[in-house]
C-alpha positions as CSV (number, residue, x, y, z in Angstrom):
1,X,-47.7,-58.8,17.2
2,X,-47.0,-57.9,13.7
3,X,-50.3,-55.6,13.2
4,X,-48.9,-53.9,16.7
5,X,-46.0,-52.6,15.2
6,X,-47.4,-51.6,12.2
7,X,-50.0,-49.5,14.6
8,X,-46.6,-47.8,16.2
9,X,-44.0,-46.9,13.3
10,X,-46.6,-44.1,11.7
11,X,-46.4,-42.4,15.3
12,X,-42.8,-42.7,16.0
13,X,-42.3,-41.1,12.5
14,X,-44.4,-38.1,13.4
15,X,-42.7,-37.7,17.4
16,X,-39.1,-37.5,15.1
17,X,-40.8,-35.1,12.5
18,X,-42.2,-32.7,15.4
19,X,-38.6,-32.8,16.8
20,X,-37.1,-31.6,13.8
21,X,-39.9,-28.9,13.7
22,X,-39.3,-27.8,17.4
23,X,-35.5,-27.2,16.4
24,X,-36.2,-24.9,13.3
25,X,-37.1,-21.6,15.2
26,X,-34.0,-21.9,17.5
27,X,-31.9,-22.2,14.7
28,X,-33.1,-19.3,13.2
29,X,-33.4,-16.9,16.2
30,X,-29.4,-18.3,16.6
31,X,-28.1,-17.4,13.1
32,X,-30.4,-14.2,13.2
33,X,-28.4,-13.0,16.0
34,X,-24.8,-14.0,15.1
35,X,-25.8,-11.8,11.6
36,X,-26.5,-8.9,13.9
37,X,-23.2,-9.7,16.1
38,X,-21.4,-9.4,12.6
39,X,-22.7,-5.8,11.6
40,X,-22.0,-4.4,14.9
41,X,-18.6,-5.9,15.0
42,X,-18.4,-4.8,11.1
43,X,-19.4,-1.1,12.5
44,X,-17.6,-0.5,15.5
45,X,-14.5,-3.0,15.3
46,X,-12.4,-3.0,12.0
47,X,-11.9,-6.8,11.2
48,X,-10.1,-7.1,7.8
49,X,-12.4,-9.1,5.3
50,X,-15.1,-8.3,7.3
51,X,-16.1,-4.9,5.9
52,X,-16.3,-6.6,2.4
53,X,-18.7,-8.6,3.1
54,X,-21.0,-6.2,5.0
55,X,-20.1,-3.5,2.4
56,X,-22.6,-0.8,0.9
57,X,-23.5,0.6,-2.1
58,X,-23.8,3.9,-3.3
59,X,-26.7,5.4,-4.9
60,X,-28.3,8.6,-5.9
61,X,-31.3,9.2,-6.1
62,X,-31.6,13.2,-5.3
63,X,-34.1,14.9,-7.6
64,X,-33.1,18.4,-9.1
65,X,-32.3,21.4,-7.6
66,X,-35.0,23.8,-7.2
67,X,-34.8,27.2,-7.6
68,X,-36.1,29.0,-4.1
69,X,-35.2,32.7,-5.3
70,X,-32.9,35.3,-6.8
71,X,-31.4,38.3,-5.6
72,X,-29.3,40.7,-7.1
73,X,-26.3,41.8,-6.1
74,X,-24.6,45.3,-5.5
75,X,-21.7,44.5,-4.5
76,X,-17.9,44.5,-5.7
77,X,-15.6,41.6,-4.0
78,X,-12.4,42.9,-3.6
79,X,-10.5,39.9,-2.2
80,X,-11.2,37.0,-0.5
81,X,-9.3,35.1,2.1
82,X,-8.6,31.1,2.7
83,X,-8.6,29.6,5.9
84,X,-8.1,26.8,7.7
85,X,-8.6,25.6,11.3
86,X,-8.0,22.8,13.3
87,X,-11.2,22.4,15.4
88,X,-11.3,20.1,18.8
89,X,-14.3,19.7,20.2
90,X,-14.8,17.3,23.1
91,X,-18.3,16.9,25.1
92,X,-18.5,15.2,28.5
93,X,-21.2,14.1,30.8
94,X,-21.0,14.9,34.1
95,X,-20.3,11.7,36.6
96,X,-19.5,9.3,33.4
97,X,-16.4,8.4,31.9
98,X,-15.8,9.0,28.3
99,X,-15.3,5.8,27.7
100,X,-19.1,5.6,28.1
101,X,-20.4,8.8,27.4
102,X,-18.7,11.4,25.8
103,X,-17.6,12.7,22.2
104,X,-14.6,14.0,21.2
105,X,-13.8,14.7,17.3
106,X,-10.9,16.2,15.9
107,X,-12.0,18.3,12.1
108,X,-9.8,19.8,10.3
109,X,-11.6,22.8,8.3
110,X,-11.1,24.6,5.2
111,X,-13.4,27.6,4.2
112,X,-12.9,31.0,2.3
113,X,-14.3,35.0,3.3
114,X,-15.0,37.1,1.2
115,X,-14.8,40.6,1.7
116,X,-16.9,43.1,-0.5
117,X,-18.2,47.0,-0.9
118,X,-21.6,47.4,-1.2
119,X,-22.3,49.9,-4.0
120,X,-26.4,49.6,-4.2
121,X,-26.6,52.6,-1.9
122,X,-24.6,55.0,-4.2
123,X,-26.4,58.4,-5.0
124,X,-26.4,61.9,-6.4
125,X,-24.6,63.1,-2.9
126,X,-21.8,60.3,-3.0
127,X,-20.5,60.8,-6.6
128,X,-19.2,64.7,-7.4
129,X,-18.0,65.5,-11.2
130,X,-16.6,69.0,-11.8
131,X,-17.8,70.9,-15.3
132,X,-15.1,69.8,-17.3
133,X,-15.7,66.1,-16.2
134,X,-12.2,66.0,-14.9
135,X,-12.4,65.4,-11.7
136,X,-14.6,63.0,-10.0
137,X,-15.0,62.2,-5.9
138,X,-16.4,59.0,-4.8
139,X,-17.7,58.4,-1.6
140,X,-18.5,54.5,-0.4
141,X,-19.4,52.8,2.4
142,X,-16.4,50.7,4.1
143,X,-16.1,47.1,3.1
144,X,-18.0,44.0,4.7
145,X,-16.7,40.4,5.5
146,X,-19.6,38.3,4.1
147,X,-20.2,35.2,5.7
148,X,-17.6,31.9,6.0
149,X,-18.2,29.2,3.3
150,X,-16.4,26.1,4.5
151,X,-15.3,23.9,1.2
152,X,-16.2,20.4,1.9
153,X,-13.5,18.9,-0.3
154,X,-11.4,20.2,1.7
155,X,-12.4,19.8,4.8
156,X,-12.5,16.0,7.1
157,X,-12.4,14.6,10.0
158,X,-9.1,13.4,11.7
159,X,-10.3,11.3,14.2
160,X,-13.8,10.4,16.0
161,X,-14.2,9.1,19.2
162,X,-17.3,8.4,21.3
163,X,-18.7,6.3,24.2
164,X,-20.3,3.4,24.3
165,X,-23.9,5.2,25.1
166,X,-23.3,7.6,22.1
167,X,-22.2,4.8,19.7
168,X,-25.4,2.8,20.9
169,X,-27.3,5.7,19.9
170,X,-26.2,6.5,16.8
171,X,-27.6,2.8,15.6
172,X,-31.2,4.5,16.5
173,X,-30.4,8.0,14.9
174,X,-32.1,9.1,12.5
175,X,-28.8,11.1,12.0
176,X,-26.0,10.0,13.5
177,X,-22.7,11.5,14.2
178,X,-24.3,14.5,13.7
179,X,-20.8,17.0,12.3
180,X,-23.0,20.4,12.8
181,X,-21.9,21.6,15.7
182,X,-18.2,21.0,14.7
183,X,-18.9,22.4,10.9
184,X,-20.6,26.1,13.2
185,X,-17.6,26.2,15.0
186,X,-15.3,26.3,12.4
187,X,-17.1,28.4,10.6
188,X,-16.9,30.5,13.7
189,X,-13.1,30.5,13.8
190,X,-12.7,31.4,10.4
191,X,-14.7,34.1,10.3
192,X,-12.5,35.4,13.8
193,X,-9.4,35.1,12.0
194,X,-11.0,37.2,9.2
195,X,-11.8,40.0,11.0
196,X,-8.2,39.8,12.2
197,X,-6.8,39.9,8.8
198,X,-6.7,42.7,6.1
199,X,-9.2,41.7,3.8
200,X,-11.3,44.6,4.3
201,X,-8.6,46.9,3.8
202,X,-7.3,44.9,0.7
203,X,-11.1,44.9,-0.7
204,X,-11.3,48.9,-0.7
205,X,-8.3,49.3,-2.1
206,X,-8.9,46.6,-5.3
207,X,-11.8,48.8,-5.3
208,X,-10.3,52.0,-5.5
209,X,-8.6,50.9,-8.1
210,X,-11.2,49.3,-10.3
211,X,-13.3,52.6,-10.4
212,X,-10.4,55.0,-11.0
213,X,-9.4,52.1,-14.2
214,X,-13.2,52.6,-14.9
215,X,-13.3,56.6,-15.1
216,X,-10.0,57.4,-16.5
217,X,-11.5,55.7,-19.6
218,X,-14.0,57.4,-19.8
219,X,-12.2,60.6,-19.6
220,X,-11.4,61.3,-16.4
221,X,-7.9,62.7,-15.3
222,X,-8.2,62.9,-11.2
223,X,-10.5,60.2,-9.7
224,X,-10.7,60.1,-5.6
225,X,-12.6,57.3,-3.8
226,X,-13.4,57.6,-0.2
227,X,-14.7,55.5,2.3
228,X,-16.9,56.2,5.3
């Protein structure tokens, strides 16, 4: 009887020690997913502590700036304008709610126009000097409203709301709330209320002045600048 139960505890020892085994993947595949339950709640829900713990560090790593080319400019700025808009732009899918799929952000923008005189197409026929060098007529071309430059410290977003499809699609995005179609349209709106404005008309006069400053000290008593 006694070598009998000497035979038998060795194999009871291993049937517990598999057990345990058995258990250990479970456990894992269990904590792996209440970690990723905890990010997506840290992500889309704001729990207070919770963000700490999940938090991320800032790093860069961005390698110089590399010079593409250089061009020069003819060109006098004459004023320059600073705007701001208030864009809303909302996108819906047909025969969904937005509570599933849809986006809606609300960007408030800040960006500046400038508006300049191009002076690299000046010749012999647009500049006329009498004999005495009195009197000199300049002829320029009307001033241009270059392009909107939205200042990003200036510029955020209010609010930002999207479905659950678009919020489950961001986790696979290489790029996610994607902000360029919101930053376009801005830039859009400023450049609208631009044209609008009087910038062009401020710009050829600050230019006008500037050359007729320029000639009368060099001599000249009449100076007349015109734009066509």
């Amino acid at each position: 009887m006694r070598e009998e139960e000497t035979e038998q505890r060795p194999a009871r020892r291993t049937t517990r020690l598999g057990g345990r085994l058995r258990g250990v993947p479970g456990c894992a595949a269990v904590l792996l997913l209440l970690a990723v339950v905890l990010v997506l709640l840290g992500r889309f829900v704001q729990i207070p502590g919770l963000g700490d713990v999940f938090g991320t560090d800032t790093k860069d790593r961005s390698g110089p700036a590399l010079l593409q080319s250089i061009q020069d400019m003819h060109r006098y700025e004459g004023a320059v304008g600073t705007f701001q808009v208030v864009v809303d732009l909302e996108k819906d899918a047909r025969f969904l709610p937005s509570s599933i799929r849809g986006t809606r952000t609300l960007y408030v923008a800040s960006g500046n126009v400038r508006a300049y005189v191009d002076l690299g197409g000046i010749g012999q026929d647009s500049v006329r000097v009498n004999e005495d060098r009195t009197t000199a007529t300049i002829r320029l071309p009307h001033a241009r409203l270059a392009e909107p430059a939205l200042d990003p410290k200036r510029s955020y977003a209010v609010s930002k709301q999207r479905g659950l499809l678009d919020r489950l699609g961001d986790l696979f995005s290489d790029n996610p709330a994607d902000e360029r179609a919101v930053h376009e349209l801005a830039a859009d709106h400023i450049g609208d209320a631009a044209k609008e404005s009087d910038l062009t008309l401020r710009a050829e006069r600050n230019t006008t002045s500037m050359l007729q400053g320029l000639l009368r000290a060099l001599g000249f008593q009449q100076v007349t600048v015109t734009y066509a």
